[in-house]
N, C-alpha and C positions, 0 to 999 in steps of 0.2 A: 374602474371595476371595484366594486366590494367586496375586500377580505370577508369571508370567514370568520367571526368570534372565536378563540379556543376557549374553551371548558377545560373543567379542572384535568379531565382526564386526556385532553388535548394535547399532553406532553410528553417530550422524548430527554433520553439520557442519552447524548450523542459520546462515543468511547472511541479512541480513537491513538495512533501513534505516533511516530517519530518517524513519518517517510516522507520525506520532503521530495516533489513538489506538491504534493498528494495532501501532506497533513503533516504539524507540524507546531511546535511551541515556539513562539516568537516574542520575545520581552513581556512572558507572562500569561501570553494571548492565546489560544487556537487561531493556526494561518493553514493557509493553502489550496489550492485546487477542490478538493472534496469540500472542506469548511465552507469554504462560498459557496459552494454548489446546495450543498446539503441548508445552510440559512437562509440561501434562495427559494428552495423551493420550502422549507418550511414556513416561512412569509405567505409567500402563494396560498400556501393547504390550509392558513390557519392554527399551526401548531407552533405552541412554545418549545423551545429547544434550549438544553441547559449544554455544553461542549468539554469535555475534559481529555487532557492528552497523559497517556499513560506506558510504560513498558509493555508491550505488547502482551506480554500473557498476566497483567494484573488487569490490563483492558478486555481482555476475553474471560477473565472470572469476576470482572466487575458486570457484565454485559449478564452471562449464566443468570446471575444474582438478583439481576436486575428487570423486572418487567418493566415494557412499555421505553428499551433504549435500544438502538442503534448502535453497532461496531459497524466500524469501517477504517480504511478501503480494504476490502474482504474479498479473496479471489473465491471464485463460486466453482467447487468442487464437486465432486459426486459422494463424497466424505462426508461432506457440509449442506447438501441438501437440504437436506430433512430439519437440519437444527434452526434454520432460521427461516424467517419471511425474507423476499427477495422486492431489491427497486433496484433499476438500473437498466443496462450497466453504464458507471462513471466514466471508466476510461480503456482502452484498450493497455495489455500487459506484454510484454514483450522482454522475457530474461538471458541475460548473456552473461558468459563468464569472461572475465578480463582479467589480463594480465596489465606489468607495467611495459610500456613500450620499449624501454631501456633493457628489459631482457630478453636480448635475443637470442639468449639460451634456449628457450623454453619454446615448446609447442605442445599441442594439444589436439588430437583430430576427433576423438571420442572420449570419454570418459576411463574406458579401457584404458586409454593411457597415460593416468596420472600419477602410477607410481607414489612416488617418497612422497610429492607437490601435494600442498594443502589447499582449499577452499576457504574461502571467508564466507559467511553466511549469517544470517542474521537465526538466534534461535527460534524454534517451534513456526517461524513463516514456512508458508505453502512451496517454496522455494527447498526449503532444510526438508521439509518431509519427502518431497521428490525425491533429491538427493538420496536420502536415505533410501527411500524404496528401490534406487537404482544400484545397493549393494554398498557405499559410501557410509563409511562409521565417523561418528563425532570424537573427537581426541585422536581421532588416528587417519581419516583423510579429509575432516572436515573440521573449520575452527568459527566455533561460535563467536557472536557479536551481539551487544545488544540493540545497533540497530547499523546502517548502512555508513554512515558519518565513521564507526568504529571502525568498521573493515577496510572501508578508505584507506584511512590512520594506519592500521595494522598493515596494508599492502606496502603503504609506501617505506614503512619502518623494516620492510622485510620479513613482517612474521608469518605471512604466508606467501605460495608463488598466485596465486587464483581469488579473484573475488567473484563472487555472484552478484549483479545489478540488475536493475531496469535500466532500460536504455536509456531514459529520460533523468533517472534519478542520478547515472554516472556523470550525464551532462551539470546537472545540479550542483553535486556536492564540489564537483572538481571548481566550478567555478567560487563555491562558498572560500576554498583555502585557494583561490587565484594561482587558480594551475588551467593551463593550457589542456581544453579538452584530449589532445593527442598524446598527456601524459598517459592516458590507459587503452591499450589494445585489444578489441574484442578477438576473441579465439575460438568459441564457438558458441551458438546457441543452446540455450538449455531447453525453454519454453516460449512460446510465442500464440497458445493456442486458447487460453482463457483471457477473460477481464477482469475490472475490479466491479465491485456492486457494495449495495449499506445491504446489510444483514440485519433484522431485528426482531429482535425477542418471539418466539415461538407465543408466545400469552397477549404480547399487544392485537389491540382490537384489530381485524382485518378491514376495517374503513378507513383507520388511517395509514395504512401501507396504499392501500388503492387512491387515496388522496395523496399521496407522498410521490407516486408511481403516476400522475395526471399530471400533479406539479411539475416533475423531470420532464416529463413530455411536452409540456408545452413550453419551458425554458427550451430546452432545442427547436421547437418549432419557430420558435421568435425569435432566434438569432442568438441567444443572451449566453447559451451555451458555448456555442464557437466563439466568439468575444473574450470568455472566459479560458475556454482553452489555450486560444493564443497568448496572451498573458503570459501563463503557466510555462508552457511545452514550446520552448524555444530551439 
């Protein structure tokens, strides 16, 4: 089959984080689940894509700033609507809050019951604003992070009794620092009810989101998508 040419204007500013398996800086590079996904189907569509991995809220004010780029992986809210053009969705979301297993002090049946016990959270994620909306203050029942690898850290050093994860990403990190998944104990669900999706720029031309959004689709119709998942999501 014949690529597509890009044109000058054929091009995305792809923005993106530090949420491994998802996305992710690796010796320099953009890695992960979404990155392949997203240079796959950019191949496909014909468009150039340039990748940069950032703290997450320099990545969403580089994105603002930015016509004609792509934030991701981006849970698609009724908040976030409006701000962006929609492809997807990448992957199914699913949040839990965990404790360590070795405290079998601690329980947790609702949120109502967390008392003194802090939260790990990563800041301004769609996770932290939940949170918040459910009556949870930062500095006082919730403790920022600048991304998931930190609150990790933080759990296991004791600074907080709670972390927030995806289910997928608690599998991840624990295996990065070679800890036995059973070190962390899910206690109760937060979220399970959105996905992730590329969000991009409200100004880029609407043919190439419709070509972005053809691309996705026929990666999964060919297999190449589950291929890929599996990879990832072990």
């Amino acid at each position: 089959m014949r690529l597509p040419v890009a044109a000058a204007d054929d091009f995305l500013l792809g923005l993106t984080e530090n949420l491994p398996p998802l996305n992710y800086l690796d010796g320099g590079e953009p890695q992960g689940f979404s990155v392949e996904l997203l240079r796959m189907m950019a191949t496909a569509a014909g468009i150039g894509i340039e990748l940069q991995v950032l703290p997450w809220l320099r990545a969403v004010q580089a994105a603002e700033a930015s016509p004609n780029s792509v934030l991701f992986s981006l849970t698609r809210t009724p908040e976030r609507e409006a701000q962006f053009q929609w492809v997807g969705p990448i992957a199914q979301r699913r949040i839990l809050l965990y404790k360590l297993a070795s405290r079998t002090d601690l329980s947790l049946a609702q949120l109502g019951d967390l008392g003194s016990a802090r939260i790990g959270v990563v800041r301004d994620s769609a996770a932290d604003r939940q949170l918040q909306a459910s009556g949870l203050k930062p500095g006082l029942h919730l403790e920022h992070g600048l991304d998931d690898a930190t609150n990790v850290r933080k759990l296991l050093a004791g600074r907080m009794e709670y972390v927030a994860l995806l289910d997928w990403a608690a599998s991840w990190n624990l295996r990065q620092l070679q800890l036995p998944y059973g070190t962390l104990q899910p206690v109760l669900e937060q979220d399970a009810s959105r996905t992730y999706w590329y969000g991009l720029h409200p100004a880029t031309d609407p043919t190439l989101v419709r070509r972005l959004q053809a691309a996705l689709d026929a990666v999964r119709r060919d297999g190449r998508y589950e291929r890929l998942r599996q990879r990832y999501f072990r």
